[in-house]
N, C-alpha and C positions, 0 to 999 in steps of 0.2 A: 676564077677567083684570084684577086692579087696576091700579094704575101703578106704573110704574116703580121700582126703590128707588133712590136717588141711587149703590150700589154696583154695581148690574146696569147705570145711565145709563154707566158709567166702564168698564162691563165688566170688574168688580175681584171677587173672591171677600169672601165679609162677613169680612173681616179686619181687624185694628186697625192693625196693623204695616203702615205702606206708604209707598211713595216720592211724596215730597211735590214732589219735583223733576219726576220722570217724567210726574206727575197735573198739575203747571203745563202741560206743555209740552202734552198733550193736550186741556188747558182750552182752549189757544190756537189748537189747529189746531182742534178743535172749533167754537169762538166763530166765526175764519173762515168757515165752511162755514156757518155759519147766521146771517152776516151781512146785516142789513135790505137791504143791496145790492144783494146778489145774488136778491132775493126782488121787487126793484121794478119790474119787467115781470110779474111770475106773477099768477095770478088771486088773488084776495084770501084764499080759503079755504087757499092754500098760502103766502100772507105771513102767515095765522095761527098757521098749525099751527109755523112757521118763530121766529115770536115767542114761543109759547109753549114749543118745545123752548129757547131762549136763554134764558129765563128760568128753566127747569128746568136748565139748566146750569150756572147763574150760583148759583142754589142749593144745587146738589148740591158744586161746586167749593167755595161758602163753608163749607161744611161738614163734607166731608171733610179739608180740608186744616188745619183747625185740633183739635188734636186730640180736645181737651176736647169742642168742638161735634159731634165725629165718635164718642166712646163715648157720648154721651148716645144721640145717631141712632140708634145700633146696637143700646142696650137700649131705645127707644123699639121699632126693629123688632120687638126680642124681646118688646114686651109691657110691658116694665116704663115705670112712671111717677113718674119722679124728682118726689122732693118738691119742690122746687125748683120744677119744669114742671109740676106739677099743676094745671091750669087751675079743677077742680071747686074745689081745696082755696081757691085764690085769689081766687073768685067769692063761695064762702059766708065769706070773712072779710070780704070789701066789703061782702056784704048784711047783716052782721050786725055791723058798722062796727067788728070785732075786728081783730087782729095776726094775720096767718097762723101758726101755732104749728109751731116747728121744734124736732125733737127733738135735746136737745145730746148728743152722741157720749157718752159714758159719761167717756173720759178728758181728756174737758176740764171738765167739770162744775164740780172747783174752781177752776180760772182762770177760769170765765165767771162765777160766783158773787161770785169777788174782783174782775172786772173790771165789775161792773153795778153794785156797789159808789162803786166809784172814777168811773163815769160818773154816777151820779146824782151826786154828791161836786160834780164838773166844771161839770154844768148848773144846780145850785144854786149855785156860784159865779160863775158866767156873769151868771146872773140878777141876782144882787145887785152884779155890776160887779167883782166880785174877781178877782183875779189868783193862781193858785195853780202857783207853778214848781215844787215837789216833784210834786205830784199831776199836773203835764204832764210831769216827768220818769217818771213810776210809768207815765203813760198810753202813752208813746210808744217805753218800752220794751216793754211786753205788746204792742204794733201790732208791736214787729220780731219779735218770736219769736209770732206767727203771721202775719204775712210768711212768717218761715222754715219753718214748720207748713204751709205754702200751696206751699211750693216741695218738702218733702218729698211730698206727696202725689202731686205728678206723677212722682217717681221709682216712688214702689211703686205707681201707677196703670201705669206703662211696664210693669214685671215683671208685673200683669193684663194686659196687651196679650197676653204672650209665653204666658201660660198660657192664654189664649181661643183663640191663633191657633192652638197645638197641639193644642188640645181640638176645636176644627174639622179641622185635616188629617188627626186621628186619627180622627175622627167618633164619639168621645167625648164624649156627651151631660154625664156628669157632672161631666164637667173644666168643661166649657163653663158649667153652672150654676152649681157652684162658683166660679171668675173672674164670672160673673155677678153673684152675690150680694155678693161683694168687692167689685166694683166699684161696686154701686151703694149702700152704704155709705162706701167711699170718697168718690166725690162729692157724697153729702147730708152729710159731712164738710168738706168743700173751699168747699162751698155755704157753710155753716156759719159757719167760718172767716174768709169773704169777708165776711159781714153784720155780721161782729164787726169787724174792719177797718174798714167802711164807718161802726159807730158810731162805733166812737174819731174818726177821720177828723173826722167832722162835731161831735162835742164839743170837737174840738180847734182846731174852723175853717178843717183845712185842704183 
């Protein structure tokens, strides 16, 4: 048998939907019970095995409970390998001292086009010491509207939640793939959006 999944550790069904409050409170009786404490009279092999369930708790807790980090988990269980967490993809762009290549969603294509635009614009005037208030007004409007690009995505990632979880109670395989495959466009979506963010950000200084 392999180990554990952080949803069997919590004794939780692989469901998306779940109580965030409930899985606190179990964190904490949990944590207790596998307190270095209570483990410092016992023979060493059972201060181990007591160290290493805490620290599989500690992780499975950090994970489940935030949501984003809990569907990645879940289509990690499923197999699937977010571009994002592709560790192969991340490896061969270091060795071959390239930019990991992220493929842009279809319907942002022209704002990311007009917006690499407007950053090379930025860093060439950076460079030469300029100061350009239109083109930081231009920049820092595209940052809020995917900000808000960013905060939509977790709403119709939630309505994924709700068609995976039914697609499980059902034990309908192709609801389940279906929400599957949403979702993990979705978040190399989100992924996406974040990286564009993170340029403006840094073109802008802040």
């Amino acid at each position: 048998m392999g180990m554990m999944n952080y949803f069997e550790f919590f004794d939780l069904p692989c469901r998306l939907t779940l109580d965030v409050v409930a899985l606190e409170k179990q964190f904490y009786t949990m944590s207790r019970r596998l307190h270095p404490d209570r483990f410092a009279s016992k023979p060493l092999a059972e201060q181990e095995a007591a160290l290493a369930q805490s620290s599989l708790l500690n992780d499975a807790y950090r994970t489940l409970k935030d949501p984003i980090a809990r569907t990645q988990y879940l289509l990690k269980l499923e197999g699937v390998e977010l571009e994002e967490q592709s560790k192969a993809a991340t490896e061969a762009a270091r060795t071959s001292g390239t930019e990991k290549k992220q493929v842009v969603p279809p319907e942002l294509l022209e704002e990311v086009f007009e917006l690499n635009m407007q950053l090379q614009e930025m860093r060439a005037a950076t460079q030469m010491g300029e100061d350009e208030p239109e083109l930081r007004r231009d920049l820092m409007t595209a940052k809020d509207a995917f900000d808000a690009k960013m905060v939509e995505t977790q709403a119709e990632l939630e309505g994924l939640w709700a068609a995976w979880d039914a697609g499980v109670d059902a034990g309908d395989e192709a609801a389940k793939s279906r929400a599957k495959e949403a979702m993990v466009e979705l978040l190399n979506k989100r992924s996406y959006l974040r990286n564009l963010v993170r340029d403006v950000n840094e073109a802008l200084g802040l």
